[in-house]
C-alpha positions as CSV (number, residue, x, y, z in Angstrom):
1,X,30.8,153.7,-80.4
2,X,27.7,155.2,-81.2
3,X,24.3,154.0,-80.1
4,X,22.1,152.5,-82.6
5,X,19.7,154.9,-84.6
6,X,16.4,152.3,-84.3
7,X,15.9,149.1,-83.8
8,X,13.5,146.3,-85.5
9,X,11.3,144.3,-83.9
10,X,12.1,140.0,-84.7
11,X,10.9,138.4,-87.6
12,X,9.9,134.8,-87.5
13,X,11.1,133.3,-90.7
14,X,8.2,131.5,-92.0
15,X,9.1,127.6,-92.9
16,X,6.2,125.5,-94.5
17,X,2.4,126.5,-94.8
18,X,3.6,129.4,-93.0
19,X,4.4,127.9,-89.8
20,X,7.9,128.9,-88.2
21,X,11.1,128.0,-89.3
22,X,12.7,125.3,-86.9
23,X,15.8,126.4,-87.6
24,X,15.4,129.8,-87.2
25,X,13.4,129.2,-83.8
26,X,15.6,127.4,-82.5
27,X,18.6,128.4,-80.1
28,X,21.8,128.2,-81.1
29,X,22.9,125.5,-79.2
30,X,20.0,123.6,-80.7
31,X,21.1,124.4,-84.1
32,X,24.4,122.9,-83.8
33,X,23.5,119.8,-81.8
34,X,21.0,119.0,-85.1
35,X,24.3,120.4,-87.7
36,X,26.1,117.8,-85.3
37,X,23.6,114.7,-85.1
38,X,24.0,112.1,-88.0
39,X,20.9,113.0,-90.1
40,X,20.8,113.9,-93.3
41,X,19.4,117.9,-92.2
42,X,20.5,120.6,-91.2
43,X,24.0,119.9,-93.2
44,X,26.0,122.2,-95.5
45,X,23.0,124.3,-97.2
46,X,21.6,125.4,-93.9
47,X,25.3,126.3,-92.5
48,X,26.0,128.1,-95.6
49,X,22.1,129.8,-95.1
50,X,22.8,130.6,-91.6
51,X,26.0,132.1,-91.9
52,X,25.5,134.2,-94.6
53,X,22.3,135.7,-92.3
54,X,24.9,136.5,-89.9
55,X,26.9,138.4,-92.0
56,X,23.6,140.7,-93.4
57,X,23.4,140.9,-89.4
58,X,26.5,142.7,-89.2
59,X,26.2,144.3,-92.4
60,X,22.6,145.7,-91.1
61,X,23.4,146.4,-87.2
62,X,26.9,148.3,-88.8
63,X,24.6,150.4,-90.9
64,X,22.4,151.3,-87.8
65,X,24.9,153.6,-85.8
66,X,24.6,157.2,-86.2
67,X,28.1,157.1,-87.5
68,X,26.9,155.3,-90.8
69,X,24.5,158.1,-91.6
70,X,23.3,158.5,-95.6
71,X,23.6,154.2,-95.3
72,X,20.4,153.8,-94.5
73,X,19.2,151.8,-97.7
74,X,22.7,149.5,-96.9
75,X,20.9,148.9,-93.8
76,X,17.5,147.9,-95.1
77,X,18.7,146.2,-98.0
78,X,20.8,143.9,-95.6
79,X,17.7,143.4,-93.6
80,X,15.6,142.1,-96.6
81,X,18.7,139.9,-97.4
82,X,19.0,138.5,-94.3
83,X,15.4,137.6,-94.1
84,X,15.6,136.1,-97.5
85,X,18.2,133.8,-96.6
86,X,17.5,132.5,-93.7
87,X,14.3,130.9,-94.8
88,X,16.4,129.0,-97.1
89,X,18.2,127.0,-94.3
90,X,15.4,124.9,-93.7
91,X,14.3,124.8,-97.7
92,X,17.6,123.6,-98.4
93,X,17.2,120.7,-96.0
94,X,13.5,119.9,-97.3
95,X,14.7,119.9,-100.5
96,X,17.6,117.6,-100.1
97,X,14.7,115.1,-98.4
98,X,13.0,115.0,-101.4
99,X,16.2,114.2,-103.2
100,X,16.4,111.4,-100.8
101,X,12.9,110.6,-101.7
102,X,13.8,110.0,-105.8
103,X,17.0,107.7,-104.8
104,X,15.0,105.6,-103.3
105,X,12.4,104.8,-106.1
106,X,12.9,101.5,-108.5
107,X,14.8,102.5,-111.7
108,X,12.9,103.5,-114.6
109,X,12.0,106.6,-116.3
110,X,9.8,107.1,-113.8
111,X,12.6,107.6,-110.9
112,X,14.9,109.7,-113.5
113,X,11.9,112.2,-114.5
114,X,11.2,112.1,-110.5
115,X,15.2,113.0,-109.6
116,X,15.4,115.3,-112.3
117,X,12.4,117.4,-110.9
118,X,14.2,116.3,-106.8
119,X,17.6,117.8,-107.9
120,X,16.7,121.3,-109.6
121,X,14.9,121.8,-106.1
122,X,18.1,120.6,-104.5
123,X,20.2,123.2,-107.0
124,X,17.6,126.2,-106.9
125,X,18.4,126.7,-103.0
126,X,22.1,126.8,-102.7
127,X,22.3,128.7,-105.6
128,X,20.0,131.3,-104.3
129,X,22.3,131.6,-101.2
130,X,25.3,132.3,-103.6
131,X,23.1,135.1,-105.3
132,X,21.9,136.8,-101.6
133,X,25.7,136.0,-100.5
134,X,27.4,138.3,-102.8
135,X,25.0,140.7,-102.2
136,X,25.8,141.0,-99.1
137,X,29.5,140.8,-99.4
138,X,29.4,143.8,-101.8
139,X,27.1,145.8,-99.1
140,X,29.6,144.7,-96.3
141,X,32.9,146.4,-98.7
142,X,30.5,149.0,-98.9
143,X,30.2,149.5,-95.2
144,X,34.6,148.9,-94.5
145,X,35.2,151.5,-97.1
146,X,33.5,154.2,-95.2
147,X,36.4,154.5,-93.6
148,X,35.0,154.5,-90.2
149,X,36.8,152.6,-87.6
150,X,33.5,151.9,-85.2
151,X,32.3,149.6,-88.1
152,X,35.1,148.4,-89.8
153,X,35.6,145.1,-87.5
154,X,32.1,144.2,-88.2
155,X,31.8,145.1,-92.1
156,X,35.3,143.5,-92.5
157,X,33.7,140.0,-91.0
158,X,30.7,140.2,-93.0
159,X,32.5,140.1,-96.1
160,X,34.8,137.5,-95.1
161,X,31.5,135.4,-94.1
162,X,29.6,136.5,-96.9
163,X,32.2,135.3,-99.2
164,X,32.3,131.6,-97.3
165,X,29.2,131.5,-97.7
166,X,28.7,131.7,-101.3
167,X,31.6,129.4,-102.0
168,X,29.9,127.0,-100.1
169,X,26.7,127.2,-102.1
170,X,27.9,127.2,-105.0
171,X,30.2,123.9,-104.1
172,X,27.0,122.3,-102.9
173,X,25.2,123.2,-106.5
174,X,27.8,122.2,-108.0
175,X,27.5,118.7,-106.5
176,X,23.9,118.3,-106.4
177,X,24.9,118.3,-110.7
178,X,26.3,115.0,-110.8
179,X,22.8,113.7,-110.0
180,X,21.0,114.8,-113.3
181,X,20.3,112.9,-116.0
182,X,22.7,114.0,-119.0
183,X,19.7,115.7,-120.9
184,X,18.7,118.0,-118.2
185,X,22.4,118.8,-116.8
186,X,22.1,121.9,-119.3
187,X,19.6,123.4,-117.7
188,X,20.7,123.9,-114.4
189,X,21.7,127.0,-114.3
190,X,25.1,126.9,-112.8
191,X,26.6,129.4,-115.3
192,X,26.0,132.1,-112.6
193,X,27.9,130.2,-110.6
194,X,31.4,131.8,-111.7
195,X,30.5,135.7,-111.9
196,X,28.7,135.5,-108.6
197,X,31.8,134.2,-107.1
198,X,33.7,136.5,-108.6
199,X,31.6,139.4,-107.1
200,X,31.8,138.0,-103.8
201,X,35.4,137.8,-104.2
202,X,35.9,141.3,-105.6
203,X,33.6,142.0,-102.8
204,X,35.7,140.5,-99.9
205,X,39.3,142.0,-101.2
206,X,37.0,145.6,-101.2
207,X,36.5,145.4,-97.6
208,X,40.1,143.7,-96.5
209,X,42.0,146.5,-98.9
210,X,40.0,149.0,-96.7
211,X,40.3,147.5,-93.3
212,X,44.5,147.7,-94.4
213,X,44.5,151.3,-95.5
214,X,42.7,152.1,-92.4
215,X,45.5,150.5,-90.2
216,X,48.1,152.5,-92.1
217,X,46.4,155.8,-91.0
């Protein structure tokens, strides 16, 4: 396999007033222990978050080798995408805490205006992850229908992750709905919801169509 054309120094994802993101600072056995632990945070936004960073990982590290040469912008677009997304792991979790936050007020107009306001927090992050998701599903098909075998394993995951991904945001948006008041359940935005799935879908059968001709060679 060939070595890697450059590398980039790590980025610590900013979380709030700038300081670092826990998540993202964390190790990985840290991580799961807190996705494991029976708190409301990390939960399925930041898995969804995290995982779709992995697969702009592979996407990016695939378009580093020499091999992948004139994929240089699948490379830094990945990169952007990756860094994008992760900061939403922990926004996802603040913003389900202010959700919590609403619930908990006495009823009134007063608590609906309040979880109103809570909820389209709670909607705006997952559904950003289903935006950056099919992204990077469509730049991982990019990278499996080069044809080349030395990245094909990894572009051929990063769709399949991608596209896990964005079903789970969008799931997760879709839920988060059933908390607005009727008047306000219009605008919530969730009529991306379908065509972005269907480009991380299109996406994902791009890069397993290519992974098969490949094996027929």
């Amino acid at each position: 396999m060939d070595e890697p054309s450059g590398s980039s120094d790590p980025v610590a994802v900013p979380g709030t007033n700038g300081t670092p993101d826990p998540y993202m600072t964390a190790t990985v056995a840290a991580f799961l222990d807190d996705l494991a632990a029976r708190t409301p945070a990390p939960g399925g936004g930041a898995a969804a978050s995290v995982t779709c960073a992995m697969a702009a990982g592979l996407v990016e590290m695939a378009a580093s080798f020499a091999s992948a040469k004139g994929l240089e912008h699948v490379r830094n677009r990945a990169h952007e995408l990756r860094l994008e997304v992760s900061s939403l792991a922990h926004a996802d979790g603040r913003a389900y805490g202010v959700v919590l936050e609403a619930l908990r007020m006495a009823p009134g107009v007063e608590r609906t205006l309040e979880l109103d306001r809570a909820v389209a927090g709670a909607i705006a992050c997952p559904m950003q992850m289903l935006r950056i998701a099919a992204e990077v599903a469509t730049l991982a098909a990019d990278m499996a229908e080069t044809g080349n075998r030395n990245l094909e394993g990894d572009a051929l995951a990063g769709a399949l992750l991608a596209e896990a991904a964005a079903r789970s945001a969008a799931t997760l948006a879709q839920l988060n709905v059933s908390l607005l008041s009727r008047h306000t359940m219009s605008d919530a935005g969730l009529e991306r919801v379908r065509p972005e799935l269907a480009k991380a879908t299109r996406a994902r059968e791009r890069a397993v169509d290519a992974y098969a001709r490949l094996e027929r060679v």
